[in-house]
N, C-alpha and C positions, 0 to 999 in steps of 0.2 A: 090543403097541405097533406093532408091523411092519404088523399086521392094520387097525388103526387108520388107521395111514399111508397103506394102499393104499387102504382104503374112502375118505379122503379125495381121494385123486389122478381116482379113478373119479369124484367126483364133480364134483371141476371140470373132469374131460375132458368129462361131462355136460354141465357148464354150457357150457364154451366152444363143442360142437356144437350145444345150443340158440340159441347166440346166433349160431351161423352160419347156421343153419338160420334162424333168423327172420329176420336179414340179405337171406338170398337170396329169402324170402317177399316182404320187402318190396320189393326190386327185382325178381322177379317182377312182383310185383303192379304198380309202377308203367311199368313197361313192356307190359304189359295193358292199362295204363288209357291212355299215351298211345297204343295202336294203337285204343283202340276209343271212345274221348270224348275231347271236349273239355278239357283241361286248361290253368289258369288261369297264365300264368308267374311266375313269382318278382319281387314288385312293388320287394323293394330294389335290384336292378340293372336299371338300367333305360338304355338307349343313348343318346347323346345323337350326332350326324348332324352330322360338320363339314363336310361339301361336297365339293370347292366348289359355294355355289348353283345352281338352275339346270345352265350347262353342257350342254343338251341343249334340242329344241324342244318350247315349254309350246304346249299344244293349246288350252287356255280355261283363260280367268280371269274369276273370276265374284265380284260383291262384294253382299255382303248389301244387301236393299231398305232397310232402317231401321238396321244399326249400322254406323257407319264403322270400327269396331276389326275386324270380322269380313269376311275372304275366302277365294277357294279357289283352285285352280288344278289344271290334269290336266295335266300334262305326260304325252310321248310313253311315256316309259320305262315304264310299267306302275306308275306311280307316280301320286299323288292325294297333296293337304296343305291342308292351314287354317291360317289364323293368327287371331289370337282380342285381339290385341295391336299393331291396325294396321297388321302387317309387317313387325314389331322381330324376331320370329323365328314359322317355321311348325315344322310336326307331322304327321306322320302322319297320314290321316284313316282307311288300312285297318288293317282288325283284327289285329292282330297274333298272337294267340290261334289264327286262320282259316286256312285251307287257304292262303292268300297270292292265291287266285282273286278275291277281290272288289274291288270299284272298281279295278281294273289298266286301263282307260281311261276315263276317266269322260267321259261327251258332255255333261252338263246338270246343274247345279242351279240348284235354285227353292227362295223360299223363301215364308211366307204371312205376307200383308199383315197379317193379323189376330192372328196367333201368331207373334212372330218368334224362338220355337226350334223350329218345324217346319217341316221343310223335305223336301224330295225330292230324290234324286240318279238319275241314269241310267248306265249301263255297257253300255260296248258288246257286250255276251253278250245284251244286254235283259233285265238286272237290273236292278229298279226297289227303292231301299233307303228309309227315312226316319230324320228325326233326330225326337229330342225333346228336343236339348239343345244345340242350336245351333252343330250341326254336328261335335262332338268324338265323337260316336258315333253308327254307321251300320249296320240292320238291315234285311236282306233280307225286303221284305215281297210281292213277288212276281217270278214269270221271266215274260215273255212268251214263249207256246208260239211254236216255230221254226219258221219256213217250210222249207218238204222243200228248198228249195236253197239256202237262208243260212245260211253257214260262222259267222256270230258273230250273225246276228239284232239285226245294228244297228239303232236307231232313234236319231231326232234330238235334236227338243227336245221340252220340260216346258211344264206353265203346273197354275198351283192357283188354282183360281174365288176372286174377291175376296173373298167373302164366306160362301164355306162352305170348309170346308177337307175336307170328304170328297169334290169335283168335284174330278177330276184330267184332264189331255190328256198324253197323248203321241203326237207325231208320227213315220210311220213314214218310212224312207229313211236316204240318206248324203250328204246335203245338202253338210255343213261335211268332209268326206274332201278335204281342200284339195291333199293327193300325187294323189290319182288322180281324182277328178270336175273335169274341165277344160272350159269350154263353149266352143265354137265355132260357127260358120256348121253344121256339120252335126250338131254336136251339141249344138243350142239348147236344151234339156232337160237336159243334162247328161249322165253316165256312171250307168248300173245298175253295181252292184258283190256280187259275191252276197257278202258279209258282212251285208247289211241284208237288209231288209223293206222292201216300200213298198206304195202305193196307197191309203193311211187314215190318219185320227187315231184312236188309241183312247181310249175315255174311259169313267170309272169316276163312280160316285153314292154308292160306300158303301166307300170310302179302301183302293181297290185288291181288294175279298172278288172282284166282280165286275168284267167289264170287256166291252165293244163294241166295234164300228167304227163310225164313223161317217165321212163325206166319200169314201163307196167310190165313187160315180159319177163324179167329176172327169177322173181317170186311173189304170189299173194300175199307171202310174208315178209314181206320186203319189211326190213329194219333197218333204219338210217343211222349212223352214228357221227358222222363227218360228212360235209360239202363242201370242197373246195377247187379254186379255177385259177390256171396256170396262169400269174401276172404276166406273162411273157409271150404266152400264144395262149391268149383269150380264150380260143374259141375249145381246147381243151382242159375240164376238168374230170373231175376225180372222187367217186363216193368210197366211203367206207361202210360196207353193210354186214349183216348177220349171213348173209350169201357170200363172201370175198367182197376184194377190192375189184371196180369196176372204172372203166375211164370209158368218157365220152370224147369225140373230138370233131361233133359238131353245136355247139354248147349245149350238151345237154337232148339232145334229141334221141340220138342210139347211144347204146352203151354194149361196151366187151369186154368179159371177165379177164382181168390181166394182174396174174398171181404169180409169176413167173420164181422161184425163192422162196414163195412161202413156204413153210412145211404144212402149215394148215390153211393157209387162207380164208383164214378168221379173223379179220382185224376187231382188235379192242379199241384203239384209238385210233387218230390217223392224223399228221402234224406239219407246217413246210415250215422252209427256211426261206428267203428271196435277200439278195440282196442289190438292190436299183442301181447301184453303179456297177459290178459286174455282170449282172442279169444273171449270176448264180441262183436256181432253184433246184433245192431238194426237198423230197418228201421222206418221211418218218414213217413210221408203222410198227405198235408192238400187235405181235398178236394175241388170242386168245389163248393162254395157258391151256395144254392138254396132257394129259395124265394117262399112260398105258402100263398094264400089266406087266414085272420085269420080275417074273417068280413069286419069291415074298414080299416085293419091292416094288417101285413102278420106275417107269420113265418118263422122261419129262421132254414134250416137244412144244417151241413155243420162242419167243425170243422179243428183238427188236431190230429195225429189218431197214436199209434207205436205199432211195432211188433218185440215181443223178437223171436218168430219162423217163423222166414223166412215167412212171411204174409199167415202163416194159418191162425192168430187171428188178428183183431187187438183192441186195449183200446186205449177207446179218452183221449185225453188229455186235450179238447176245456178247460180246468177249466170256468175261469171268463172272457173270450176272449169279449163276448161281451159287447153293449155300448146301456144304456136307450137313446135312443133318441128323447124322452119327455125332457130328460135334457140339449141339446144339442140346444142351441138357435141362434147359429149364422144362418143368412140367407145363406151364401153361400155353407156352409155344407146341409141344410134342402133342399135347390134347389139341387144340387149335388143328394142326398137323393132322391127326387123325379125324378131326370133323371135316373138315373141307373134302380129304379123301374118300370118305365114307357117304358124302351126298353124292360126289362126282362118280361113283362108280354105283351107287348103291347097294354098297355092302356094308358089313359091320369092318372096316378097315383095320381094328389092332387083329384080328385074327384071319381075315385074308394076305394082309400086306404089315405082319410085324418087324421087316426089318427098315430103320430108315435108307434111304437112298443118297450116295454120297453128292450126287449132282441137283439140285431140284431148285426151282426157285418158285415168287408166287402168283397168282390170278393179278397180273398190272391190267388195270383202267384204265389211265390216262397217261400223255405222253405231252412232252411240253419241250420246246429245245429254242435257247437265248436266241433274238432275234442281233444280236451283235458278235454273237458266238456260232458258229455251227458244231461246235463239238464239242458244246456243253449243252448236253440234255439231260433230263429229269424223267422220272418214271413215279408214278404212285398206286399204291393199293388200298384198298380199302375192309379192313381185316374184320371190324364189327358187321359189316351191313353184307357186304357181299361177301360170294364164300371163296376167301384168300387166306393166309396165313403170314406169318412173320418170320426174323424180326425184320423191322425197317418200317419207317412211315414214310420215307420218298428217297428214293435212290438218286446217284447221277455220273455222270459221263464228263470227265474235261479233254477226254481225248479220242470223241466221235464213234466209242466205243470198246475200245481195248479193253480198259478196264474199267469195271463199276465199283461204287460204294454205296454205303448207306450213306446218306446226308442229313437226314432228321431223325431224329432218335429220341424220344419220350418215353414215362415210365420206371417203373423200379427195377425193368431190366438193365437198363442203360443205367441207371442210378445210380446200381450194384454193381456195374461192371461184371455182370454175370458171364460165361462163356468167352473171359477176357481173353488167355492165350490161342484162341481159335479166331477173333478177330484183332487179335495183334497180327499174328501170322498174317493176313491178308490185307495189313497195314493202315485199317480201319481207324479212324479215329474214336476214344474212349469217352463213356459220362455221357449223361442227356443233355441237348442243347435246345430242345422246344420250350419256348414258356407258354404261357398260358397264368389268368386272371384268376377271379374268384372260385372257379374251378381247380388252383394249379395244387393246394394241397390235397384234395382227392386222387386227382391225377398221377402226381408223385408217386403216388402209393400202388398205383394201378397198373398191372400187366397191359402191354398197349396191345394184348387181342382184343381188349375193351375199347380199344381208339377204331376210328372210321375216318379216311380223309378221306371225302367226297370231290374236292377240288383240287386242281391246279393250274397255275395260270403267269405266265410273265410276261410286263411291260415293256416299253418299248425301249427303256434303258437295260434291260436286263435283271430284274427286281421279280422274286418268287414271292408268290405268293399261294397257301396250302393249305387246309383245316383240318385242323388234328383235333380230334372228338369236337368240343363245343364252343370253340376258337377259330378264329382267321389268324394264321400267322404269316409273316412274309422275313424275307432275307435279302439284307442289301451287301452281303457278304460271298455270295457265288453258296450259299449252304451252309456256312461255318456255324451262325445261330439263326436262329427263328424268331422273334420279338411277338409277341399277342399285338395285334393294331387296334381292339375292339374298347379297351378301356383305359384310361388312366388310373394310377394309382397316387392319391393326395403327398403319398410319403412310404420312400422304401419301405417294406416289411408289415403298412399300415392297414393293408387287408381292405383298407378303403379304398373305394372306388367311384370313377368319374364315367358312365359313357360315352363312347363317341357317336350317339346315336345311329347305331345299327343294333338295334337290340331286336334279339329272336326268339325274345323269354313270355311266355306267358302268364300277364300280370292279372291279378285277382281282386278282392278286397285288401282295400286301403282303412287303416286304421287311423283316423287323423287326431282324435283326443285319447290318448296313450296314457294321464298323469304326470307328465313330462314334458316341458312346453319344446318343441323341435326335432322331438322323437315321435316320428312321424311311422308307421309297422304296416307292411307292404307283403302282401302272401304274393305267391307264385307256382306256376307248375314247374314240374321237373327241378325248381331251384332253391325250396323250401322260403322260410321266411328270411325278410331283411328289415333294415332299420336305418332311416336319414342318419347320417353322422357329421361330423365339423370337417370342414372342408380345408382347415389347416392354411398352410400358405398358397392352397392353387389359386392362379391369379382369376378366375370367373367367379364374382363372388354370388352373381345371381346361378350358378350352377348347383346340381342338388348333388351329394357325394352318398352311395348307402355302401355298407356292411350289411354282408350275409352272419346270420346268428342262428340258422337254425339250415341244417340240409348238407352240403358238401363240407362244408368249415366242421362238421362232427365225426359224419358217416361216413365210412370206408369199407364197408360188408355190404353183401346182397346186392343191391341196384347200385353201391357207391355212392351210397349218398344224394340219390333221386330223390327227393322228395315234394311233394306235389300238398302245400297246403291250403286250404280250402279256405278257409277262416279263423280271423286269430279275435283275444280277448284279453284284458289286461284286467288285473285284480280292483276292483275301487276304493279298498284300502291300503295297496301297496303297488305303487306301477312298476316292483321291480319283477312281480309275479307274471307272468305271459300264460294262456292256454291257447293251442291250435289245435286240429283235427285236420287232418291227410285224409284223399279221397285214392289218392293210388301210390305204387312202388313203397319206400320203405317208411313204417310206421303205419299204415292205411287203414285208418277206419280205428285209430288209436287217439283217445285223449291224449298229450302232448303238455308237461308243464315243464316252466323254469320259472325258479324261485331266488334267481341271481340273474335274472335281465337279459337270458338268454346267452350266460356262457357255458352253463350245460342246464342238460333234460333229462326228463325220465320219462317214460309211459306209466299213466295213473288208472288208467281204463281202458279195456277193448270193449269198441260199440258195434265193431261190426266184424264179420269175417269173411271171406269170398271162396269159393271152389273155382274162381281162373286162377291165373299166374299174378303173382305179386305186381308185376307194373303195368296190367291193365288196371281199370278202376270198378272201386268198388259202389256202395251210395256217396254221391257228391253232397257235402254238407254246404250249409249257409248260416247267417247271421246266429252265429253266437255270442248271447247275451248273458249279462249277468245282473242279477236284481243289487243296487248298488245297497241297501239297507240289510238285504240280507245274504250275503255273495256266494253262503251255501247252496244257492237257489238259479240256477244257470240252466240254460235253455238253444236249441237251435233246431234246425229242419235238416231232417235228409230229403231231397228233392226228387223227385219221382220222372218229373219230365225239367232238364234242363236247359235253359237255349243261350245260355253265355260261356259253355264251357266247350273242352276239347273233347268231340266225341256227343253221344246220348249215352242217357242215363243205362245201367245193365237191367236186363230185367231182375226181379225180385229173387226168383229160382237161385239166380247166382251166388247170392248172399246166406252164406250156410248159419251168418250170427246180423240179425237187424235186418228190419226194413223200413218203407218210409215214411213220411211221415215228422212232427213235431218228438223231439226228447227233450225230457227235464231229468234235471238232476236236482236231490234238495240235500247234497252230501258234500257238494263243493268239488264234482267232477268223477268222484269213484265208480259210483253206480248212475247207471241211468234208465228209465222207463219209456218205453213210446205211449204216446199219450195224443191219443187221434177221437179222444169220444165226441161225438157231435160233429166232427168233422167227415167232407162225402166219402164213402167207397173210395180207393185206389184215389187216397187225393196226392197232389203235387203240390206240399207248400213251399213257394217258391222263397218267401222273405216272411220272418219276423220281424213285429215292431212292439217295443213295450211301453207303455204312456210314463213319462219319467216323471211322474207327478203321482203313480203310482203303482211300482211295478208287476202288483197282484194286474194287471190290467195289459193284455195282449194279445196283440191283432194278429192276423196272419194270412198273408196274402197267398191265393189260391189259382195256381194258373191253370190254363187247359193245352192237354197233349193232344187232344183233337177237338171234333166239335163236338162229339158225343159226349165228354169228359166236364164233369160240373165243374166251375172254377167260381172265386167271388171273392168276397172278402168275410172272414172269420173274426170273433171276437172272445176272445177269453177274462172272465172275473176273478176267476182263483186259479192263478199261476200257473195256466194250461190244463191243467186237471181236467175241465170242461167247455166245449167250445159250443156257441152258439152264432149263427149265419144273421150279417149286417145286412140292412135294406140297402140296396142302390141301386141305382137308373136301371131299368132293365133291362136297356140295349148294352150293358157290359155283362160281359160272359166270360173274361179270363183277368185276374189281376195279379201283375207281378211285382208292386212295391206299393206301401206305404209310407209317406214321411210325417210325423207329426213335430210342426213349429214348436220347442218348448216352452220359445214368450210367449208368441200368441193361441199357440193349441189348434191355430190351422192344420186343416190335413189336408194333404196332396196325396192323392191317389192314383197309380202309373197303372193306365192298362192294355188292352188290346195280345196279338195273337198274329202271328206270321201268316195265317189261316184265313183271322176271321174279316169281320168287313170294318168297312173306312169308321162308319160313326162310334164300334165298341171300343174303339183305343182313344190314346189322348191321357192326360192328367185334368184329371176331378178335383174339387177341391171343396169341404167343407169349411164353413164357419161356425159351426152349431154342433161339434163332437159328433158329429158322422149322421144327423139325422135328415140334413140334404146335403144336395150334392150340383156343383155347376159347374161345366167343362170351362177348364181353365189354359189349356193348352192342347189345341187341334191335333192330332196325328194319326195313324192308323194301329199305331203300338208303339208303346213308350216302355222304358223298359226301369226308368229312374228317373224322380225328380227330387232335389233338394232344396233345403235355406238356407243363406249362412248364417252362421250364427252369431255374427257378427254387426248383417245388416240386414231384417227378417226381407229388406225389398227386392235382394239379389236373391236372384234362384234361378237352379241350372236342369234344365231337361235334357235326358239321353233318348235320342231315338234312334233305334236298329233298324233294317232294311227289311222293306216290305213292297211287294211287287207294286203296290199302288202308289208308291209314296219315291219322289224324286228327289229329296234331302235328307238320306240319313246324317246321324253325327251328335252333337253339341249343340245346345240352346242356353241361351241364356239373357235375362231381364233385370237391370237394376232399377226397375222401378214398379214392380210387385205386379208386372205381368203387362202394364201398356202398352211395353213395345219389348222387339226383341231381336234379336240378334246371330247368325247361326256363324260358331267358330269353329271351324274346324281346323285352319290354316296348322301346318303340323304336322297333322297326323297321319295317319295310312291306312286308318282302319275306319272309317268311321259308318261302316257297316253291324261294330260289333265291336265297341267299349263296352267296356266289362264294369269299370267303377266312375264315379264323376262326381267331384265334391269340392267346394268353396271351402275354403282353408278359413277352421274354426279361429285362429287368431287376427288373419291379416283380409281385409274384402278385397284385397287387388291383387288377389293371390287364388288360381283355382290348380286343380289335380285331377288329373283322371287316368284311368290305365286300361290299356287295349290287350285286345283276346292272343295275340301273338308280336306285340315290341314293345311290351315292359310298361313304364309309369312316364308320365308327361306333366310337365308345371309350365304355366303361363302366369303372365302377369296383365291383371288390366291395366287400359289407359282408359280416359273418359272417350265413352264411343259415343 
């Protein structure tokens, strides 16, 4: 019997180490598979992108030739989106699946007249993708080889021959780089920038296999700004370059400068009209604004120009475009005015040229005219970025030119009615009509020399659409008002907000236990802090609504309200207390409290101070903590090398007050000391973690800026004062988080390095308070891993892109690491999440937030 007994026990010891053994086979194996293919994520969670929209500047917006439900947009952030539903809400258009490298700035798409699910997109690396599904999915069908001195191999714009869809053009250059290609008197051609290519169009016959140059003899500096080919007789098209306008009339193969009316033959834009039942085509053309010496004063040559014959001729249209600016009394427009003159000529312009000039108008960019209309066209300028002047944020035409007005109007200019009897006289209409979101009361308040509209663009219904500062607006009115598309708001006046997921905001540390159960505190760059709020009557009740509490809703001086916060902290005996710290633009490198829940602030401390300009950055802060027994006693890291944020760290020089390093405070935020003893030379401590069992007790995670650079992991006994270096594995050399399980006292250790090799990354994990260590999750760099707090078995791993490693993004296991799962479905970035955390009340509930589109919540299903 006995014998009997044991032959049974042996045999289920058998089975249970079969079932272990196959356990670690199959975790094995799927950590194999995501370092060396493609793997597909987990299609029942899937993220959904609450914003806030926008929030950042959108580079092009582009709206399909034939459906009015479908557009796109590139925002700056390394972010790309569609919407497929008018605008009601957008999506993601990169792969999610993907390295997170592709479409991260898109320059162009196009789409074909003949097939309108195929389309072309461009990225500025000169990736050229295609759709065949109308734009919800995008496949890399060729790289343009790199010129030996182009950092990104930009090229411009698209065009896809009317009638065959395997003729493609792309133009080479950085035409539309509207930050840095600025024209002037001496730099009538514009700025080379070595991220591009230039001197050609290239063009393909057989839908990208092959491909040419064509238009090489014009200039080595050939700059593309338009491609476009006559629906009507194919075989001639038409560039718009930094050399004049040029037409081909054997597709594309010769080309001859035909300027005929220009006064400059410098096109800025270049635009048609077609319409298929009369086979009417016209082209458009503003030109490049040019400024001449006129005594004290200058002259102004430059206009907007059309051509019924394919630009042998062209007739101006400039009617009454321009503006007395003797009339024009506001100071910030007259400064504005004198800046743009003063780069353009290179002089100090109020003392070369003090008198204004009655006729002038400004540097137009783009040129856009109703595809149902031909004599209602649009014009816009771009007053923050490029060097233009005001007023007007987009002008327009209902009558093919005769006469102009402003059509969008934003700002305290317009507000005020300022310089009212001067655009009464020219029967302009009065008061701002641009809205705009969570930005709109900064905005209000702001001279629009401060706005930049980078786009313009209209559907095939005739629907504008324009971005003024940090908004996409559009008008289904011919211009009358502008409507923000990027957010909803739960309730007139309510400040709260819904994204329609396009959000261009970069999102930071999430704060998920607050002291308040569904006050959930969300930092941001450029858009300070926010906070989940109640979502009122909007009918999505799984949607997440935030309120901004700290940044544009205060500030209206210096940067208006930029504010860039780093990391936030909540009192632990009163959650209506808030502390953040700013790493750039206004408050930076300033303790930050509210002591009323974030309806006003004060600055309680300066930690740091910079000799750059205020809205670059100064040291980037992380994990601020506070000792929950004794909350006079608060702590966080300035980070020395960081790899989640916008930009690298500045060097130390920079910073005329702090550097980096661990700070404590034991004053409750007034004063603070750096406190680096025992810690390496020039360390980078990336994350703090404090044992909450006892907060004299913390770690602190050390990453490496090269290989040279010691990283590890650090331990502190008395509240940072002194730190002493933890044993572990020795094949880890840079570590960028720690998490410590409060039930269990498990520790998860994230480490690894963009640098170093496959075996140093991964998440570690002790059972024994850190004195071993067993890799718990395979990667080459992990950059976060969590528990919920809710069920210690769920836990979420964040891994960033690393040349070895074929699935960046989301991980995640609810069954304490057996198996797992990778979710990206979503997202856009999953090269470069920023935060990733299981929602401390609900386990079927996670959060995370990416480097450039805001904050994301999903919901599990059993996978």
């Amino acid at each position: 019997m006995l014998k009997l007994q044991y032959t049974s026990l042996l045999i289920l010891l058998a089975i249970f180490q079969l079932q272990c053994q196959n356990k670690e086979t199959s975790t094995s194996s799927f950590f194999k598979k995501i370092k060396n293919e493609r793997v597909t994520s987990n299609q029942s969670v899937e993220w959904k992108n609450f914003g806030p929209g926008m929030s950042g500047y959108n580079e092009e917006f582009w709206c399909h030739p034939t459906d009015e439900n479908v557009m796109f947009m590139g925002p700056d952030m390394h972010v790309s989106y569609g919407t497929w539903d008018n605008g009601k809400s957008w999506h993601s258009i990169k792969d999610y699946d993907g390295d997170g490298k592709c479409m991260e700035r898109v320059l162009d798409i196009v789409f074909s007249i003949q097939n309108p699910d195929f389309g072309l997109a461009l990225e500025r690396r000169g990736k050229i993708f295609k759709t065949t599904n109308r734009g919800r999915n995008w496949e890399l069908v060729y790289t343009i080889p790199r010129a030996e001195k182009s950092a990104y191999n930009a090229h411009t714009k698209m065009a896809i021959h009317p009638t065959n869809d395997a003729i493609w053009f792309v133009g080479a250059g950085d035409f539309w780089n509207v930050k840095n290609n600025h024209r002037s008197e001496k730099l009538i051609h514009g700025k080379k920038h070595s991220r591009a290519s230039y001197g050609y169009v290239l063009k393909t016959t057989n839908a990208g296999k092959t491909w040419k140059k064509v238009a090489t003899n014009i200039s080595e500096d050939l700059d593309i700004a338009r491609i476009i080919v006559n629906p009507v007789t194919p075989n001639q098209m038409y560039i718009a370059t930094n050399f004049g306008f040029f037409v081909s009339n054997d597709t594309g193969e010769t080309w001859e400068s035909s300027g005929k009316g220009l006064p400059n033959n410098l096109p800025r834009d270049l635009t048609s009209y077609y319409n298929p039942k009369t086979k009417e085509f016209i082209l458009y053309l503003v030109e490049q604004t040019v400024y001449e010496p006129n005594g004290k004063s200058i002259a102004t040559k430059g206009g907007v120009f059309k051509s019924n014959n394919g630009g042998k001729t062209w007739e101006n249209i400039t009617g009454n475009l321009g503006v007395n600016y003797n009339k024009i009394t506001d100071k910030s427009h007259r400064n504005n005015y004198h800046r743009v003159l003063s780069y353009w000529f290179d002089v100090e312009s109020r003392k070369v040229y003090p008198e204004f000039p009655e006729n002038t108008y400004s540097i137009f960019n783009r040129i856009a005219v109703n595809p149902l209309n031909k004599n209602e066209i649009y014009l816009v300028a771009n007053q923050r970025h490029d060097k233009s002047f005001g007023p007007g944020d987009a002008w327009k035409t209902e009558d093919g030119g005769q006469t102009w007005k402003i059509c969008a109007r934003a700002g305290n200019y317009w507000n005020q009615n300022k310089d009212k009897t001067y655009w009464e006289s020219k029967g302009f209409d009065k008061g701002a009509n641009v809205e705009f979101a969570h930005v709109g009361i900064a905005n209000a308040e702001q001279n629009e020399v401060r706005f930049g509209s980078r786009s313009l663009a209209i559907n095939s219904k005739g629907e504008v659409f324009i971005g003024v500062q940090q908004q996409t607006q559009r008008s289904n009115d011919g211009g009358k008002t502008w409507k923000q598309v990027d957010d909803y708001e739960t309730a007139p006046g309510s400040n709260i907000w819904v994204g329609r997921g396009d959000s261009n905001l970069p999102g930071r540390q999430m704060l998920l236990e607050t002291g308040i159960k569904d006050r959930y505190l969300l930092c941001s760059g450029e858009h300070g802090l926010w906070e989940t709020a109640p979502l009122g009557d909007y009918p999505d009740k799984d949607a997440v609504a935030v309120k901004q509490i700290e940044g544009q809703v205060h500030d209206h001086s210096g940067n208006h309200g930029l504010h860039s916060a780093s990391t936030v902290a909540v009192h632990p005996n009163n959650p209506n207390i808030i502390y953040t710290i700013g790493w750039r633009q206004e408050h930076r490198g300033k303790m930050r409290r509210s002591k009323d829940r974030g309806k006003t602030w004060e600055n309680i401390s300066t930690i740091f101070k910079g000799k750059n300009p205020e809205y670059r950055g100064i040291a980037f802060q992380g994990s601020l903590i506070i000792a929950p027994e004794v909350p006079d006693n608060m702590y966080f890291t300035a980070i020395r090398h960081v790899v989640q944020e916008v930009g690298a760290s500045p060097k130390e020089s920079v910073m005329s007050k702090g550097k980096f390093g661990v700070y404590r405070s034991n004053d409750g935020g007034y004063n603070w000391e750096l406190s680096n003893k025992g810690l390496p030379k020039l360390v980078s401590v990336r994350r703090l973690t404090m044992d909450s069992s006892n907060s004299k007790v913390i770690y602190a995670s050390v990453n490496q800026r090269n290989k040279h650079q010691e990283g590890g992991l650090y331990k502190s006994l008395d509240g940072a004062l002194t730190w002493e270096k933890v044993k572990i594995p020795s094949q880890i050399q840079s570590v960028n988080n720690l998490f410590i399980d409060r039930h269990t006292k498990d520790m998860y250790m994230s480490t690894g390095s963009s640098f170093g090799s496959y075996e140093a990354g991964g998440v570690w994990k002790s059972t024994d308070n850190g004195k071993s260590w067993k890799k718990f999750f395979k990667a080459p760099y992990v950059w976060q891993a969590e528990v919920s707090l809710v069920n210690p078995k769920l836990i979420v791993v964040n891994v960033p892109y690393h040349s070895q490693f074929k699935n960046p993004g989301l991980y995640l296991t609810q069954d304490a690491g057996k198996s797992w799962s990778k979710i990206n479905k979503g997202i856009g970035q999953p090269d470069k999440m920023t935060d990733f955390k299981p929602d401390p009340y609900n386990e079927n509930i996670l959060w995370c937030a990416a480097w450039g589109s805001g904050w994301f919540k999903a919901k599990l299903k059993k996978l």
